[in-house]
C-alpha positions in Angstrom: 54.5 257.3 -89.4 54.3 259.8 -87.4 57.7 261.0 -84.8 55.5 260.3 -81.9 54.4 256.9 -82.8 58.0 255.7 -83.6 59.2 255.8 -79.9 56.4 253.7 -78.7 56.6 251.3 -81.7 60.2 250.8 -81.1 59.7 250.5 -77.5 57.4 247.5 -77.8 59.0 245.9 -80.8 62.1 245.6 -78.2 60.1 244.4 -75.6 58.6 241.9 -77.9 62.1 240.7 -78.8 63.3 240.8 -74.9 60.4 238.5 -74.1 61.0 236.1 -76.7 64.6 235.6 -75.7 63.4 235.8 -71.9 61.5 232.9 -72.8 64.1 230.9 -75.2 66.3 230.9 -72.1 63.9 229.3 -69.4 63.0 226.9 -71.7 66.9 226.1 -72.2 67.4 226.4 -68.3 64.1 223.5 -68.0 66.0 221.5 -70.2 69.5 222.2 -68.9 67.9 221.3 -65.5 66.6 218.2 -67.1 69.8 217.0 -67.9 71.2 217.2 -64.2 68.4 215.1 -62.9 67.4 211.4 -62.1 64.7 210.6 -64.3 63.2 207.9 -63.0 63.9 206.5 -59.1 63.3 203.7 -57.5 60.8 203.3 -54.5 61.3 199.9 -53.1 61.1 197.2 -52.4 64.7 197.0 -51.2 64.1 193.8 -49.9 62.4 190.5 -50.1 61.5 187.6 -47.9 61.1 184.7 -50.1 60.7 180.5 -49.3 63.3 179.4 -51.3 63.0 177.6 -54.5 59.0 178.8 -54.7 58.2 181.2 -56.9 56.6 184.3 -55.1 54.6 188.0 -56.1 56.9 190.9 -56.1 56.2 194.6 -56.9 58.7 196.9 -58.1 57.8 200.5 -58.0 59.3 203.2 -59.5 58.7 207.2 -60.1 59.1 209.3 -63.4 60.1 212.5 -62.2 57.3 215.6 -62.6 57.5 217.1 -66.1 58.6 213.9 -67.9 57.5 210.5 -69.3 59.3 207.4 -70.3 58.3 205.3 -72.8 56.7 202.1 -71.8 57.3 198.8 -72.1 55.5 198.9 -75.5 55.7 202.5 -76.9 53.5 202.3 -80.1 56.6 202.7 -82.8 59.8 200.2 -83.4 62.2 203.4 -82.6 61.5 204.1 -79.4 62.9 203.0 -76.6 60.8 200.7 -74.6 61.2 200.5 -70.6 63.3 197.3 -69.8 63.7 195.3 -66.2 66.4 192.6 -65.8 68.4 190.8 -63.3 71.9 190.0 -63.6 72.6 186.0 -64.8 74.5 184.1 -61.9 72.2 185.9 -59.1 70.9 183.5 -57.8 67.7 184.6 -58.9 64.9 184.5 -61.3 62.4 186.8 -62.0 59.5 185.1 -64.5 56.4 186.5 -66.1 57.5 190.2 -65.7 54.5 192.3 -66.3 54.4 195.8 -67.1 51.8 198.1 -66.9 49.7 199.5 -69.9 50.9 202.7 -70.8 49.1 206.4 -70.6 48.0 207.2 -74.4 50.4 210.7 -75.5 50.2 212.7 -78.4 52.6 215.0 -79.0 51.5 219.1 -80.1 54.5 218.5 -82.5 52.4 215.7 -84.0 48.9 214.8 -82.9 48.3 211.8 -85.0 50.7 209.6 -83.7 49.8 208.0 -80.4 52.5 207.4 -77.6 52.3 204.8 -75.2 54.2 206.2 -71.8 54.7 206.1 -68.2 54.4 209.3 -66.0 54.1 209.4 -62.0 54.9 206.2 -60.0 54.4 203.0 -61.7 54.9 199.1 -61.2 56.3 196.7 -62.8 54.6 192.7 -61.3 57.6 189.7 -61.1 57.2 186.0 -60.0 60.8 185.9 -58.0 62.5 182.4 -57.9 65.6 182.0 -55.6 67.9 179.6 -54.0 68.4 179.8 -50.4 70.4 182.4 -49.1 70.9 186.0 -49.2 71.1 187.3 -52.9 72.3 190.8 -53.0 72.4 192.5 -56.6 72.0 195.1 -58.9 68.6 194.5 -61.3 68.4 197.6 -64.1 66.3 199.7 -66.0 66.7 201.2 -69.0 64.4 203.5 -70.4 64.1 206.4 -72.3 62.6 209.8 -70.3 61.0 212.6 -72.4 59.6 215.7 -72.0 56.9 217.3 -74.6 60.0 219.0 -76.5 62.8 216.9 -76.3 63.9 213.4 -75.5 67.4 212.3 -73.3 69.6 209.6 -74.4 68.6 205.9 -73.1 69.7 205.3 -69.8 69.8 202.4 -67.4 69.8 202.7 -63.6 70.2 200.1 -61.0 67.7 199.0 -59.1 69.2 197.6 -55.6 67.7 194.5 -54.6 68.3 191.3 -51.5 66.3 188.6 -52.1 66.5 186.0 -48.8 65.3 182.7 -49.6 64.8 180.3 -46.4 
């Protein structure tokens, strides 16, 4: 190799290098960042009229953040974490027939033959709500299980703030 070469060669190898750990660290700082936030909110509704004893429609929308998914409510593989709504017993009311959306079809670049089944964006989960009369104030949860397309966070379960007034 010839001296002149050598500077030039170095110079880029280094630059090469400089880049790649550039890049390991944003990556770290996206899923640093990740870690901070709320993976998945919930929109509303934060309240319900309903005639008591009579079951009635409810809606119950929710938001995966941008840059994740969570798994739905039927992921495609017995160890994932599938997307959960409950209400507390004792409430004072009932939520039948939950129904859960179908999931968006995922693959993975890690592995592109297994098939995901996940929630991104805003989604809804449909209820049939049964309650006595009076105002029922609780805490319903979620638990799900947020991923991005490298890594996936621990389980978690949020609650979702709800009044139901039956009259």
């Amino acid at each position: 190799m010839t001296q002149a070469k050598w500077p030039v060669r170095a110079a880029l190898a280094l630059a090469v290098v400089f880049a790649a750990i550039g890049a390991h660290g944003q990556g770290y700082g996206q899923n640093a960042s990740l870690l901070k936030g709320q993976a998945v909110e919930f929109l509303y509704p934060e309240q319900l009229n309903v005639t008591a004893g009579r079951a009635a429609a409810v809606a119950l929308h929710f938001r995966v953040a941008p840059g994740l998914h969570i798994n739905s409510h039927t992921p495609g593989s017995g160890f994932l974490i599938p997307t959960f709504f409950s209400v507390p017993q004792g409430s004072g009311v009932r939520f039948n027939d939950l129904s859960y959306p179908a999931g968006a079809e995922l693959t993975l670049p890690i592995d592109p033959k297994t098939k995901l089944s996940v929630y991104t964006g805003e989604f809804v989960i449909h209820a049939r709500v049964v309650a006595a009369r009076g105002d029922h104030m609780f805490q319903g949860t979620l638990r799900y299980q947020a991923c991005n397309l490298n890594q996936c966070l621990p389980p978690k379960t949020i609650t979702v703030p709800l009044d139901v007034v039956a009259k």
